[in-house]
C-alpha positions in Angstrom: -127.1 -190.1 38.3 -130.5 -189.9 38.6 -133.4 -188.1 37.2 -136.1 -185.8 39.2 -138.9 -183.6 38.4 -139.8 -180.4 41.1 -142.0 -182.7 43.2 -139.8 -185.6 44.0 -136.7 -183.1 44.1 -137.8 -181.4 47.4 -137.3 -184.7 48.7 -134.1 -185.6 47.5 -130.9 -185.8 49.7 -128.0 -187.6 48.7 -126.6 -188.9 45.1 -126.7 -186.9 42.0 -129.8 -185.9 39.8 -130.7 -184.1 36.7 -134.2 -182.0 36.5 -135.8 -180.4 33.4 -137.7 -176.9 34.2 -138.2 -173.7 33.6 -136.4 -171.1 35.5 -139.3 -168.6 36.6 -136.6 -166.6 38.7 -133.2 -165.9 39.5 -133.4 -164.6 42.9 -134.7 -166.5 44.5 -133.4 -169.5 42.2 -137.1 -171.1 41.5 -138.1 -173.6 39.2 -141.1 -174.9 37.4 -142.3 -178.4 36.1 -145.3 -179.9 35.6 -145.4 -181.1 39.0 -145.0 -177.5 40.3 -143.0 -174.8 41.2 -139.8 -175.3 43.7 -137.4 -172.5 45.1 -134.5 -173.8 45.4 -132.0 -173.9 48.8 -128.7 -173.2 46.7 -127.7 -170.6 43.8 -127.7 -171.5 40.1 -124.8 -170.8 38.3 -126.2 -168.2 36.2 -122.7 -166.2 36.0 -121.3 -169.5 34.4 -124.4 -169.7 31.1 -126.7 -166.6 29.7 -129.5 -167.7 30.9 -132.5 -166.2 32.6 -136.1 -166.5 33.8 -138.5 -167.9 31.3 -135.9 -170.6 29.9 -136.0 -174.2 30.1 -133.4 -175.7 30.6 -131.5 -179.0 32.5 -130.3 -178.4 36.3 -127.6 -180.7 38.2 -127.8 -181.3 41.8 -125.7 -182.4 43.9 -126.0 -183.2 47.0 -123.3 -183.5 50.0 -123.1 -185.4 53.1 -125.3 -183.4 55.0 -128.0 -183.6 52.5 -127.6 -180.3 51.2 -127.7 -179.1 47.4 -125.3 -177.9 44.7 -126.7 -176.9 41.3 -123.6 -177.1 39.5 -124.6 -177.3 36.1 -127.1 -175.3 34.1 -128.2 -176.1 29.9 -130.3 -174.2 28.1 -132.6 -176.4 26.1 -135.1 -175.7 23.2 -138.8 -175.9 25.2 -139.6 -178.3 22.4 -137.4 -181.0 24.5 -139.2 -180.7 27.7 -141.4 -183.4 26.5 -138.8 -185.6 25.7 -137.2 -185.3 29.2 -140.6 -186.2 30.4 -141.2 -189.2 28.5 -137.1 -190.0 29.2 -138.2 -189.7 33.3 -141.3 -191.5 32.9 -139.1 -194.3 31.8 -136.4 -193.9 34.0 -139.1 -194.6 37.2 -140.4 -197.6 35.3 -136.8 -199.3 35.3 -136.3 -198.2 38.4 -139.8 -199.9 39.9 -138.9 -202.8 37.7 -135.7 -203.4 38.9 -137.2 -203.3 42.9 -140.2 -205.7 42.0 -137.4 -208.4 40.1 -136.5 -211.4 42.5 
């Protein structure tokens, strides 16, 4: 599992990742970050969690062999955490450029 913000989640094709943003709407399925605003390619499971544009909240892709993406899991968080998820990525790319500059 990895971890995406907007930006580097347009890129994305294959594995699994978890993004913090806001939902800014429902149809189309678009998402906001710091980095900027995304619509996404597949539905959000909005019949599954009351949620609705304005929230912020933790999406998970995942992605098939074809590159395509499944949101299959949507969490409603307090905006008071999107920080913290920001910090928590900020780390996660660290470790991950650490780990490709070891020997």
């Amino acid at each position: 599992m990895t971890r995406d913000d907007c930006e580097s989640l347009a890129s994305r094709t294959s594995g699994s990742t978890i993004v913090c943003a806001v939902l800014t709407s429902i149809d189309p399925p678009t998402i906001r970050d710091s980095t900027g605003s995304l619509v996404l390619k597949c539905q959000i499971p909005v019949h599954r969690v009351h949620i609705e544009p304005g929230d912020t909240c933790l999406f998970r892709f995942t992605f098939d062999e074809t590159g395509s993406a499944l949101c299959d899991q949507v969490t409603a968080i307090p905006p008071l955490l999107a920080p913290v998820y920001d910090h928590l990525l900020a780390e996660y790319r660290t470790a991950v450029r650490n780990s490709l500059l070891a020997p």
